[in-house]
Biopython code that builds the backbone (N, CA, C, O; Angstrom):
import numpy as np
from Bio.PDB.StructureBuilder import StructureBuilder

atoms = [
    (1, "UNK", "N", (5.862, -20.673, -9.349)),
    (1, "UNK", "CA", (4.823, -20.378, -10.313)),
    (1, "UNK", "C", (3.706, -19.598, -9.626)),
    (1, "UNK", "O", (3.189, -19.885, -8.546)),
    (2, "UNK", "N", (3.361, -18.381, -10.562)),
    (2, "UNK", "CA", (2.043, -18.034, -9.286)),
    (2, "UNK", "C", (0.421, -18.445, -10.107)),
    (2, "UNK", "O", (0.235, -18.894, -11.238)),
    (3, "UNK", "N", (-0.421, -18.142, -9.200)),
    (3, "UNK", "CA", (-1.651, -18.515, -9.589)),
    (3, "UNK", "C", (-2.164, -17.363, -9.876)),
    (3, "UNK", "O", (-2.547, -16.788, -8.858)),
    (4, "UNK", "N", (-2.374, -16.646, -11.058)),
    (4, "UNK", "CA", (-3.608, -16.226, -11.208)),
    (4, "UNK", "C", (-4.964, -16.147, -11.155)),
    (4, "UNK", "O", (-5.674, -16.915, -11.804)),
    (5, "UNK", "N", (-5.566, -14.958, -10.165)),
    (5, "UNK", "CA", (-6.757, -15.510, -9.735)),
    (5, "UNK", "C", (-8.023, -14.866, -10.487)),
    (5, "UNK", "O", (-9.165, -15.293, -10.316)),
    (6, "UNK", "N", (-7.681, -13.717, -11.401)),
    (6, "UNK", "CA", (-8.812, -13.368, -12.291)),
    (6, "UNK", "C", (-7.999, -13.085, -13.562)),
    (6, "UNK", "O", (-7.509, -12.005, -13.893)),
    (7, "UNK", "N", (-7.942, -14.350, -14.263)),
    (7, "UNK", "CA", (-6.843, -13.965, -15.339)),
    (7, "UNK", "C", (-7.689, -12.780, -16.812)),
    (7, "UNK", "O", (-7.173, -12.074, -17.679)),
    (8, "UNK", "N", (-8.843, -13.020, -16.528)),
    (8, "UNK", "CA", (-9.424, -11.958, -17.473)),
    (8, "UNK", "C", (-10.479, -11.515, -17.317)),
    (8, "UNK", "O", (-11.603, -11.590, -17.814)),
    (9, "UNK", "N", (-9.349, -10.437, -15.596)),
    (9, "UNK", "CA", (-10.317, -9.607, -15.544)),
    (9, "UNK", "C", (-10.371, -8.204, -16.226)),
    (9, "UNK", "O", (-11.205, -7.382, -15.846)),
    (10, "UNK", "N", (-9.794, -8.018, -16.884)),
    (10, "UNK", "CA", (-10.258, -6.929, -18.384)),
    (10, "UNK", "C", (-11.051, -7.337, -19.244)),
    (10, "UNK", "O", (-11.384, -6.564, -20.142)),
    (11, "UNK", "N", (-11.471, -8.421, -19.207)),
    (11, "UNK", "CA", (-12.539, -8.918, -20.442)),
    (11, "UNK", "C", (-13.766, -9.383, -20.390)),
    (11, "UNK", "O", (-14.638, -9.547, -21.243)),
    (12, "UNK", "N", (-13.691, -9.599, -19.089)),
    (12, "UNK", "CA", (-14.819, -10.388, -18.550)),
    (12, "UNK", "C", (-15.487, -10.089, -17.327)),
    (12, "UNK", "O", (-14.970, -10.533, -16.302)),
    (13, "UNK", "N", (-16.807, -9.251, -17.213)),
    (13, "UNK", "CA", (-17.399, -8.664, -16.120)),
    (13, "UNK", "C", (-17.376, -9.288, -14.688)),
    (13, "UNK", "O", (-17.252, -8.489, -13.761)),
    (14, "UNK", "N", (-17.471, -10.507, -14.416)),
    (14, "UNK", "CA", (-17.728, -11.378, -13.799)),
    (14, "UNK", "C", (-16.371, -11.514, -12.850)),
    (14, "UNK", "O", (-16.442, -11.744, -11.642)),
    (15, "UNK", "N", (-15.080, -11.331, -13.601)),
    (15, "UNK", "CA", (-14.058, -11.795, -13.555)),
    (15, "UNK", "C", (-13.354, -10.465, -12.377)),
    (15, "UNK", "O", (-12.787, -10.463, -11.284)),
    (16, "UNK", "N", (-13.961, -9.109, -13.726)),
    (16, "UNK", "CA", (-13.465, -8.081, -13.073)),
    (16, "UNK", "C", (-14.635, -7.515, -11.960)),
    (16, "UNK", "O", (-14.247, -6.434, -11.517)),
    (17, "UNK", "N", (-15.486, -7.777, -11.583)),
    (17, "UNK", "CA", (-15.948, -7.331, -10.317)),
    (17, "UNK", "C", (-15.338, -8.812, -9.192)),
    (17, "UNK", "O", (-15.307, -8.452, -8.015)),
    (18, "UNK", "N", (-15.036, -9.816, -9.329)),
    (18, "UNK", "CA", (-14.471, -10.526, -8.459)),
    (18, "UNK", "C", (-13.104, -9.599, -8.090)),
    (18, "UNK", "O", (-12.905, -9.204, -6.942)),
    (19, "UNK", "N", (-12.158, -9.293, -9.253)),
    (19, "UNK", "CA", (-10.819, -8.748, -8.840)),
    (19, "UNK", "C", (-11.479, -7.656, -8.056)),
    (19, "UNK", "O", (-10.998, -7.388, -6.955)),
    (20, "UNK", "N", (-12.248, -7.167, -8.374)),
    (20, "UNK", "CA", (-12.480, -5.371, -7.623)),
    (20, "UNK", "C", (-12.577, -6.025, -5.909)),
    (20, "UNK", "O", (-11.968, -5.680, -4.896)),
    (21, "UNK", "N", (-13.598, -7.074, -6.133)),
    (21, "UNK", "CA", (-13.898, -7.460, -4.547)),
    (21, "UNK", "C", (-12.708, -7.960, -3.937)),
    (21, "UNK", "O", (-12.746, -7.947, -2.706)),
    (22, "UNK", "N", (-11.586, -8.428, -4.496)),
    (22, "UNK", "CA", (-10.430, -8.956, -3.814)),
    (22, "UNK", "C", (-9.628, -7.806, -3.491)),
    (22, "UNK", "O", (-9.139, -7.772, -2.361)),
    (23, "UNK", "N", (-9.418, -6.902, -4.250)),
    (23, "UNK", "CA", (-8.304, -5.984, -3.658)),
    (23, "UNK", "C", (-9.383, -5.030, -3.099)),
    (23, "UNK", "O", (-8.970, -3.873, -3.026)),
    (24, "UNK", "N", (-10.684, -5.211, -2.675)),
    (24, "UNK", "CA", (-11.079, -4.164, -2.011)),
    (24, "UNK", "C", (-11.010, -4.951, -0.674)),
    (24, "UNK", "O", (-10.670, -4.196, 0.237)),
    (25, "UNK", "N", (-11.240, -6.317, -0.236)),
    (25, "UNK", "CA", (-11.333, -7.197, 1.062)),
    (25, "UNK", "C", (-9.727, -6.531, 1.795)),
    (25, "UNK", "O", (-9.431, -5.969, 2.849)),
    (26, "UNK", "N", (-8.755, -7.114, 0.178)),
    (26, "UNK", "CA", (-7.466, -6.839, 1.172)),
    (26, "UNK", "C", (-6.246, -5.421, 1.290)),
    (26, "UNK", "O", (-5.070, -5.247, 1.610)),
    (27, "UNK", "N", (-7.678, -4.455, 0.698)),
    (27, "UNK", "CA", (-7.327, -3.018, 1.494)),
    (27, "UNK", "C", (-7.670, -3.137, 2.644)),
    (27, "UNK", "O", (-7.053, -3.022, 3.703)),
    (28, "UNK", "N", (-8.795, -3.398, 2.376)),
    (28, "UNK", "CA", (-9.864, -2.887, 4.488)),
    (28, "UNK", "C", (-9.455, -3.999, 4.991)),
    (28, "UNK", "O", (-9.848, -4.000, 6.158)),
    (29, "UNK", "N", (-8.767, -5.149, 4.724)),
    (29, "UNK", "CA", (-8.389, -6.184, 6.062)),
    (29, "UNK", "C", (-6.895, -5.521, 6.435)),
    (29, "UNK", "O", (-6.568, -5.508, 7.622)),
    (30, "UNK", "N", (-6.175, -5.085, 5.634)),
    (30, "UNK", "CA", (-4.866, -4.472, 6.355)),
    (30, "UNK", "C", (-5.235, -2.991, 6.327)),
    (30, "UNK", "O", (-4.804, -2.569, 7.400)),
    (31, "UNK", "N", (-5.880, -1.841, 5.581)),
    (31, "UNK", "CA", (-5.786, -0.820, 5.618)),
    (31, "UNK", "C", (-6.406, 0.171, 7.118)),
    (31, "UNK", "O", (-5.996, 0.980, 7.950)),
    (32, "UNK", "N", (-7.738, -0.630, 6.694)),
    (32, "UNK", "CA", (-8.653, -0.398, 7.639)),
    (32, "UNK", "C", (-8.734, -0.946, 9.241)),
    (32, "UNK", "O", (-8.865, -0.432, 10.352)),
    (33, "UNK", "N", (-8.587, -2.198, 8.720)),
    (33, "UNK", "CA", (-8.849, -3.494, 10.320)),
    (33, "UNK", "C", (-7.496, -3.136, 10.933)),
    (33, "UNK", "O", (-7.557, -3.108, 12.163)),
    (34, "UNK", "N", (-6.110, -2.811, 10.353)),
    (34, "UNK", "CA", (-5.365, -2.617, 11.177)),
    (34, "UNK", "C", (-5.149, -1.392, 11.646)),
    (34, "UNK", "O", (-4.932, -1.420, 12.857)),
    (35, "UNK", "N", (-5.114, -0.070, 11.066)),
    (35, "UNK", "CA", (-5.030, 0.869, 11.162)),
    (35, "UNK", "C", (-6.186, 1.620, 12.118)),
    (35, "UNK", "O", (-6.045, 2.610, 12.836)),
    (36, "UNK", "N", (-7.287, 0.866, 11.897)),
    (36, "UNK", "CA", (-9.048, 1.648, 12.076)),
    (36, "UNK", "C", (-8.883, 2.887, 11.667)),
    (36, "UNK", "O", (-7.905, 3.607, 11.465)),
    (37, "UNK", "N", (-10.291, 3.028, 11.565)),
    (37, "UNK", "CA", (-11.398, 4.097, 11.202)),
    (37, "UNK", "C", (-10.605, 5.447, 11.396)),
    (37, "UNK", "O", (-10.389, 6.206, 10.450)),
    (38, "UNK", "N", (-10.138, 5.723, 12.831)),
    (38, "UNK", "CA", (-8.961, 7.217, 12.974)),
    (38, "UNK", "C", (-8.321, 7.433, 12.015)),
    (38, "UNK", "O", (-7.668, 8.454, 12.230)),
    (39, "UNK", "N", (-8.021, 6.832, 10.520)),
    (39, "UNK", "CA", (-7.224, 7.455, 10.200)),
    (39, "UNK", "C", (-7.942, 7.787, 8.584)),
    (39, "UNK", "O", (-7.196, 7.923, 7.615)),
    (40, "UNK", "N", (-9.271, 7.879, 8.461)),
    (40, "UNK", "CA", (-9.835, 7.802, 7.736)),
    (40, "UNK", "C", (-10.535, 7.411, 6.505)),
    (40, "UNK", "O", (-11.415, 8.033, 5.910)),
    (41, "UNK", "N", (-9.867, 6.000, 6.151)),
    (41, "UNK", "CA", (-9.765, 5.637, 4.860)),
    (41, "UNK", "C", (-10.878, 6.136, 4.575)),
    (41, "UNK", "O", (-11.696, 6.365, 5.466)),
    (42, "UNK", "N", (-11.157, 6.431, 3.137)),
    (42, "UNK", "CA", (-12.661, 6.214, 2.256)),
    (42, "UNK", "C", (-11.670, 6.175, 1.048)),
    (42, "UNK", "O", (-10.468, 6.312, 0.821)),
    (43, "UNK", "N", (-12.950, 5.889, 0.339)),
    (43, "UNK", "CA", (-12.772, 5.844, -1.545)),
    (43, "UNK", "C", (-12.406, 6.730, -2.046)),
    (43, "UNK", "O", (-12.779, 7.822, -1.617)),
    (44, "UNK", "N", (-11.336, 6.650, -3.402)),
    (44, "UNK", "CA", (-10.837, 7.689, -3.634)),
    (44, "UNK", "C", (-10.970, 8.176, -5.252)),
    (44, "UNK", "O", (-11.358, 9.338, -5.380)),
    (45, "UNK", "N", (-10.757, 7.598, -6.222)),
    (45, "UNK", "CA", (-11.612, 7.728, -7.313)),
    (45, "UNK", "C", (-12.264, 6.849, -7.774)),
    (45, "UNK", "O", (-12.208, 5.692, -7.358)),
    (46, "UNK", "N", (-13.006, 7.240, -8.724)),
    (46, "UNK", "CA", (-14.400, 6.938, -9.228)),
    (46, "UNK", "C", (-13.817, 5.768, -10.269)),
    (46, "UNK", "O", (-12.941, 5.946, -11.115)),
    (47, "UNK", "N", (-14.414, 4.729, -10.035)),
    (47, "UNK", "CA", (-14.464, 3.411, -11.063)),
    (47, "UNK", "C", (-15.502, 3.243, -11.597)),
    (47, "UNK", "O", (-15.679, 2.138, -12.110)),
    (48, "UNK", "N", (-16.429, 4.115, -11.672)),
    (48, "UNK", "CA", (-17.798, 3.346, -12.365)),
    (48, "UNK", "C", (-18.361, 4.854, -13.503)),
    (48, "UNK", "O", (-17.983, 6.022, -13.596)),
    (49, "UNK", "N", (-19.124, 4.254, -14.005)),
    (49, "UNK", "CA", (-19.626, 5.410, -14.789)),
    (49, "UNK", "C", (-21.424, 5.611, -13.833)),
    (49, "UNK", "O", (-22.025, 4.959, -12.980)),
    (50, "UNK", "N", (-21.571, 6.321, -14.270)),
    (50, "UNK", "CA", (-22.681, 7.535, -13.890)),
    (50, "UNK", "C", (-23.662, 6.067, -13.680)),
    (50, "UNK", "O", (-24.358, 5.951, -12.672)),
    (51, "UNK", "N", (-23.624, 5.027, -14.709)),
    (51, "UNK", "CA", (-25.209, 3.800, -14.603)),
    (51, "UNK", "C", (-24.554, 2.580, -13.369)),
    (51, "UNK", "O", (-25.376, 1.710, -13.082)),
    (52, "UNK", "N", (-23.372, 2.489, -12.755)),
    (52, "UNK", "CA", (-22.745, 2.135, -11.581)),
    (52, "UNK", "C", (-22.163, 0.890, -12.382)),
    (52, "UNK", "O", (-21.848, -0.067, -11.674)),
    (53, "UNK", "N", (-21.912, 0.716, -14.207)),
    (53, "UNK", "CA", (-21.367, -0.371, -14.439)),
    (53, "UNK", "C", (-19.709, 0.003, -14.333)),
    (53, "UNK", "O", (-19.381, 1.176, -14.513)),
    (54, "UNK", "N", (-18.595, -1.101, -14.013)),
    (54, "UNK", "CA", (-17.723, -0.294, -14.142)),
    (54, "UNK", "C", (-16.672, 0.205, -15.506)),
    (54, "UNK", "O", (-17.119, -0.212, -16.574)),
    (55, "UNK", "N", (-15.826, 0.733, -15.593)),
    (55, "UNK", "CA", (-15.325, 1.323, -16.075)),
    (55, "UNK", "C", (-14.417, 0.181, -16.820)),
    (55, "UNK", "O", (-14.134, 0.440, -17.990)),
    (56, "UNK", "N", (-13.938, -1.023, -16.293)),
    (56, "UNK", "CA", (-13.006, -1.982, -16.997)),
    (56, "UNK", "C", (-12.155, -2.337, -17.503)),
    (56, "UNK", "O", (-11.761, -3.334, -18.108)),
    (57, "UNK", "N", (-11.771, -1.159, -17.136)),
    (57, "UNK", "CA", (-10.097, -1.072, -17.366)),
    (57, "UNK", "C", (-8.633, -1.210, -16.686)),
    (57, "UNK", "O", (-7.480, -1.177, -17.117)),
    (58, "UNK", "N", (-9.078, -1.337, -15.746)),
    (58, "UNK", "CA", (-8.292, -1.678, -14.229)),
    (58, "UNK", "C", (-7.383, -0.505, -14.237)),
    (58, "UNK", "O", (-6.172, -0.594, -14.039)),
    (59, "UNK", "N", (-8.016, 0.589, -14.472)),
    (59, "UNK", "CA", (-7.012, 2.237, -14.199)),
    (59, "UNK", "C", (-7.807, 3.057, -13.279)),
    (59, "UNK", "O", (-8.347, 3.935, -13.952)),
    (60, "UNK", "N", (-8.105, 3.158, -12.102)),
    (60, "UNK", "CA", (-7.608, 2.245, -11.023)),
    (60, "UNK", "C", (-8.811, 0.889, -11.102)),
    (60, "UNK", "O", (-9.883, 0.903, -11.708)),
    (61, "UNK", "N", (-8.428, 0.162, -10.571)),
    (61, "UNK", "CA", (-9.858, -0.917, -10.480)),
    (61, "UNK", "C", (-9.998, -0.860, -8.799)),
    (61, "UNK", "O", (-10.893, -1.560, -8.326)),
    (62, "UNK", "N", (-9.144, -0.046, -7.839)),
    (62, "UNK", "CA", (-9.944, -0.081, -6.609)),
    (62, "UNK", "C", (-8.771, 1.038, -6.436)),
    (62, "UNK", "O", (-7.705, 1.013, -7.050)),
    (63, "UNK", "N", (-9.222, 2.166, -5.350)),
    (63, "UNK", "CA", (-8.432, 3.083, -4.312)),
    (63, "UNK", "C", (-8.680, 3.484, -3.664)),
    (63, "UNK", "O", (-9.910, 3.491, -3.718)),
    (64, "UNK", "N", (-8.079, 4.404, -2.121)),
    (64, "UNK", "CA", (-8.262, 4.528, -1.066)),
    (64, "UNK", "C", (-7.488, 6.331, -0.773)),
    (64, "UNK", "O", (-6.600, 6.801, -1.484)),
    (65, "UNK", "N", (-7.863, 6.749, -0.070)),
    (65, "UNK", "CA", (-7.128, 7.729, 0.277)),
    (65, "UNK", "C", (-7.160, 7.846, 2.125)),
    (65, "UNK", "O", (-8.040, 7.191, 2.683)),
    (66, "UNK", "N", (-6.483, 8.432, 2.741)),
    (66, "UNK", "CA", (-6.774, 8.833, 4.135)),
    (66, "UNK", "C", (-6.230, 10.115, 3.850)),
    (66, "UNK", "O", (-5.076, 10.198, 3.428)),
    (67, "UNK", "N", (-7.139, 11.419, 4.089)),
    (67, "UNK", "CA", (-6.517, 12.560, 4.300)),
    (67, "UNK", "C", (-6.068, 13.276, 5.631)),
    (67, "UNK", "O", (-5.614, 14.400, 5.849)),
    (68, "UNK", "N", (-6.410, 12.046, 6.556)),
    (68, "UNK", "CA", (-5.773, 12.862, 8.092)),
    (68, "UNK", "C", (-3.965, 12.058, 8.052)),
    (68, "UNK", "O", (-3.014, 12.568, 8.645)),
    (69, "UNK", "N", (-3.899, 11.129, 7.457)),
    (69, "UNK", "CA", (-2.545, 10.471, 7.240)),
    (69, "UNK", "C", (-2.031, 10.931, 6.225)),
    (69, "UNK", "O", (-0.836, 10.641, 6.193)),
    (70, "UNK", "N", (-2.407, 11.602, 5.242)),
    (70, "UNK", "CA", (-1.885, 12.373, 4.066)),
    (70, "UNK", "C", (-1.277, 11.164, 3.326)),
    (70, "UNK", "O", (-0.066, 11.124, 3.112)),
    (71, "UNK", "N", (-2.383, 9.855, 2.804)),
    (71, "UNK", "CA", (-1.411, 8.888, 2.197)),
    (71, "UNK", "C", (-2.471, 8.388, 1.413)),
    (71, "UNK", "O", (-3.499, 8.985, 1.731)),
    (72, "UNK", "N", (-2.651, 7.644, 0.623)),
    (72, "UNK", "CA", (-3.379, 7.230, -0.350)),
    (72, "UNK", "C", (-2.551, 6.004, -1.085)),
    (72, "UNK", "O", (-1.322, 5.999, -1.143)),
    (73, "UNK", "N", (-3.647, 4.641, -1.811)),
    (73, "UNK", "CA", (-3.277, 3.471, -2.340)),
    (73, "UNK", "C", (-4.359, 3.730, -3.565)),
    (73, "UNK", "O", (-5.542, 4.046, -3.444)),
    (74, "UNK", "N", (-3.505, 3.471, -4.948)),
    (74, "UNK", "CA", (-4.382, 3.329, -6.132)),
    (74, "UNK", "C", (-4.064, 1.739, -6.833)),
    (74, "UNK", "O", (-2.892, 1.370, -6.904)),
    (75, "UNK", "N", (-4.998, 0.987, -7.254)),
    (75, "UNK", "CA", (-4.388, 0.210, -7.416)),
    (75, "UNK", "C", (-4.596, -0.349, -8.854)),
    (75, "UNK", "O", (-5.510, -1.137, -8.609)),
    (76, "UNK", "N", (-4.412, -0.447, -9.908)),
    (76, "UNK", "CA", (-4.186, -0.504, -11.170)),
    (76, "UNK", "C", (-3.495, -1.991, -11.616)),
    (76, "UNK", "O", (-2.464, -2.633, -11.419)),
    (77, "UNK", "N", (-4.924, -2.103, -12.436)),
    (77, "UNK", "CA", (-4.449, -4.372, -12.514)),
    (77, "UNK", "C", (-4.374, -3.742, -14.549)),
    (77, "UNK", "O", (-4.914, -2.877, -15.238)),
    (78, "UNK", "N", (-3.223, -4.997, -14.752)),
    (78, "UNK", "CA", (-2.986, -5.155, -16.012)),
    (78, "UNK", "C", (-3.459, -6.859, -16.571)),
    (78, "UNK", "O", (-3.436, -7.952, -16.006)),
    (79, "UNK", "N", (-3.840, -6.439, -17.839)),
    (79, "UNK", "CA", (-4.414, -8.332, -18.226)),
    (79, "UNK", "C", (-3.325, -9.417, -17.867)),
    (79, "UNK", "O", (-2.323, -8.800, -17.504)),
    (80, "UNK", "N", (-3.160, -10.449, -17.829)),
    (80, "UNK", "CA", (-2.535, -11.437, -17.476)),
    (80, "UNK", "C", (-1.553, -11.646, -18.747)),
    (80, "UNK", "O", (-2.121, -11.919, -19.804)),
    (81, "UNK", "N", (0.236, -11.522, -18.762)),
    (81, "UNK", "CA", (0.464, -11.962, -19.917)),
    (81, "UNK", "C", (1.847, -12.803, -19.704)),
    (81, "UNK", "O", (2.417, -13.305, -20.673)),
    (82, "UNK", "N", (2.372, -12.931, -18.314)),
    (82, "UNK", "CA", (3.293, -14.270, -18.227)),
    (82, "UNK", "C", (2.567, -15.108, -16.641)),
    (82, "UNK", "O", (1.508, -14.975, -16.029)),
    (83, "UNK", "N", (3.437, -15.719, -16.515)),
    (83, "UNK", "CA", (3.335, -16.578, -15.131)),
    (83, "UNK", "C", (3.771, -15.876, -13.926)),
    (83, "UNK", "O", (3.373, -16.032, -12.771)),
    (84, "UNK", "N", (4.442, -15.270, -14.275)),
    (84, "UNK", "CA", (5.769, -14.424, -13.322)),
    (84, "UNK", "C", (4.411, -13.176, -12.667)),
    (84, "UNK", "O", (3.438, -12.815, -13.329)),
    (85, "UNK", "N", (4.748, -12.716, -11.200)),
    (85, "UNK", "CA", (4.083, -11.664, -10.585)),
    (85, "UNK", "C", (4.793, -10.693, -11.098)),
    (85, "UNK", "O", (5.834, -11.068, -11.636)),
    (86, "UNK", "N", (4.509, -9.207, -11.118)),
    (86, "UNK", "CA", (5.281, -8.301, -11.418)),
    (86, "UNK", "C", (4.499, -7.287, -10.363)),
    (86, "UNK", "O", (3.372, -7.726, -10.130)),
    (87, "UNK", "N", (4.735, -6.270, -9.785)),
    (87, "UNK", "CA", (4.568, -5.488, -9.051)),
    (87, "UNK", "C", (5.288, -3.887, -9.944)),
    (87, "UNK", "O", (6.076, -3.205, -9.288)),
    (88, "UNK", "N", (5.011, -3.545, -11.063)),
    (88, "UNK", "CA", (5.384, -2.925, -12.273)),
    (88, "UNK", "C", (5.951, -1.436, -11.316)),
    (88, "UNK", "O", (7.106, -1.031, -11.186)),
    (89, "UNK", "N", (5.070, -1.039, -10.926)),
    (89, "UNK", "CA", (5.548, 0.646, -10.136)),
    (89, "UNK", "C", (4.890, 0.732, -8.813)),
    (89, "UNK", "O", (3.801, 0.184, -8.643)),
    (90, "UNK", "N", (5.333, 1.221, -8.101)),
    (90, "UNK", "CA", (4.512, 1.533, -6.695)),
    (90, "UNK", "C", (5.273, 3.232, -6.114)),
    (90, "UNK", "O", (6.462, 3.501, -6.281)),
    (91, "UNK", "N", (4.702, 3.766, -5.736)),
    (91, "UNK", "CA", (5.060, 5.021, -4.877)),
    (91, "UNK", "C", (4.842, 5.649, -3.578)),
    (91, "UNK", "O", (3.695, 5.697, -3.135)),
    (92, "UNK", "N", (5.638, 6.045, -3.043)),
    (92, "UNK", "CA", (5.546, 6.023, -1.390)),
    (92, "UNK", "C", (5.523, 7.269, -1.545)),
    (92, "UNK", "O", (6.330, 7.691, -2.374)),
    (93, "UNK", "N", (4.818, 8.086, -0.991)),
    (93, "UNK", "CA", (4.640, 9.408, -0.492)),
    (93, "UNK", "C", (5.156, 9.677, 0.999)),
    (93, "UNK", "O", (4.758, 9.227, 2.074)),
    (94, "UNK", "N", (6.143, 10.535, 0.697)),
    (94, "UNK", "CA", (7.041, 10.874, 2.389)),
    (94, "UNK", "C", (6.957, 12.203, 2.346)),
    (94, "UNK", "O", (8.002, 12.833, 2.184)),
    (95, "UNK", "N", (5.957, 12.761, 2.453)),
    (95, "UNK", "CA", (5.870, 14.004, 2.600)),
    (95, "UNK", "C", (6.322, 14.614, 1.379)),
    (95, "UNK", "O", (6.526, 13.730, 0.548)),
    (96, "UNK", "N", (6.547, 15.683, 0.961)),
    (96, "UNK", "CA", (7.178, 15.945, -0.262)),
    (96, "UNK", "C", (7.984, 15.312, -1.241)),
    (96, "UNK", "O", (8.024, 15.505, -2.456)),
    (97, "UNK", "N", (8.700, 14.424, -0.433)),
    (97, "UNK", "CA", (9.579, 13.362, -1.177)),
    (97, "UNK", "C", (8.736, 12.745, -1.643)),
    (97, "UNK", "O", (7.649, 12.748, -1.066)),
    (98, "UNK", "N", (8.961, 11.734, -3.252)),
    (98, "UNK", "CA", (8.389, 11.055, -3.505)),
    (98, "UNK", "C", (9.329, 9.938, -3.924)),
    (98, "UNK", "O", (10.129, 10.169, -4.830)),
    (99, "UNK", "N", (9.300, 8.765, -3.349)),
    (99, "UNK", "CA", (9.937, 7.761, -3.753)),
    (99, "UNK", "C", (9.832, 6.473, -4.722)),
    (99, "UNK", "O", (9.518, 5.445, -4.124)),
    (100, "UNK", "N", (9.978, 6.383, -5.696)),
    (100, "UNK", "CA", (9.757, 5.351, -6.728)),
    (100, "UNK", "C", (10.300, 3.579, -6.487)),
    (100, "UNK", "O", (11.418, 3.076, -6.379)),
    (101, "UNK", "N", (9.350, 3.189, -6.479)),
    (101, "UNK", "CA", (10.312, 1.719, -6.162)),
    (101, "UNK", "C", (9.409, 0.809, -7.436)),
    (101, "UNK", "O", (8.285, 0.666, -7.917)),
    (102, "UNK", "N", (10.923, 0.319, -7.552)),
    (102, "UNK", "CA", (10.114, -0.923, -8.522)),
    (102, "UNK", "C", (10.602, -2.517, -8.059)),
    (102, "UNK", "O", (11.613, -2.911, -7.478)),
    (103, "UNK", "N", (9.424, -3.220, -8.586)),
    (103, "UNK", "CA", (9.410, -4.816, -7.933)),
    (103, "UNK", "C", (9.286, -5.394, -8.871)),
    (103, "UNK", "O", (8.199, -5.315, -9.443)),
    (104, "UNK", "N", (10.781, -6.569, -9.663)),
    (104, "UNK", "CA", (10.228, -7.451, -10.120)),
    (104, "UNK", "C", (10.817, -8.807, -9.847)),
    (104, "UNK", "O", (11.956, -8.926, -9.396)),
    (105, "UNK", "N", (9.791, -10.151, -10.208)),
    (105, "UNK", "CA", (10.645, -10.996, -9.560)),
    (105, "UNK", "C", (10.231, -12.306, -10.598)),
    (105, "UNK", "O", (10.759, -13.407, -10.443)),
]
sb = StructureBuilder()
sb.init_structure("model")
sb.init_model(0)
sb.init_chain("A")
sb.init_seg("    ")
for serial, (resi, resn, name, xyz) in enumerate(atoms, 1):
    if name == "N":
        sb.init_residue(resn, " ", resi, " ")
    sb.init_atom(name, np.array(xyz, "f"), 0.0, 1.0, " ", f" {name:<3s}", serial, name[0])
structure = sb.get_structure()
């Protein structure tokens, strides 16, 4: 069974700046802390509107790019609607190749 840990965070401000802070901790604890700074992470699009509330839609609700690694993570949360994790689409960039993988379990 898994635990949902911001089950509505599309609905609820509170909910969805907690999710933003979780998948932003565990970009920069593996993206950043392992990789470091050389490889450039920063932010990659814009989640907020122009008054810095955000956007609330979890399209992306956090992302990253490194352009000296030519790789980038977007990460896109959907409302809560079984028990089950789903990992819906993910894409690996291999240089021109682009590889599609899907996860469900």
């Amino acid at each position: 069974m898994v635990k949902h840990l911001f089950k509505t965070s599309l609905s609820n401000i509170d909910d969805y700046k907690a999710s933003e802070n979780f998948w932003r901790n565990l970009c920069e604890s593996i993206l950043i802390k392992h990789q470091g700074q050389k490889h450039g992470w920063k932010i990659w699009l814009n989640v907020h509107f122009v008054d810095g509330s955000p956007f609330l839609d979890g399209n992306p609700i956090y992302s990253l790019i490194s352009p000296d690694s030519k790789k980038g993570i977007c990460i896109n949360q959907k409302e809560t609607t079984t028990e089950k994790f789903i990992l819906e689409h993910g894409w690996i960039n291999l240089g021109l190749l682009m590889k599609k993988i899907s996860l469900k379990n």
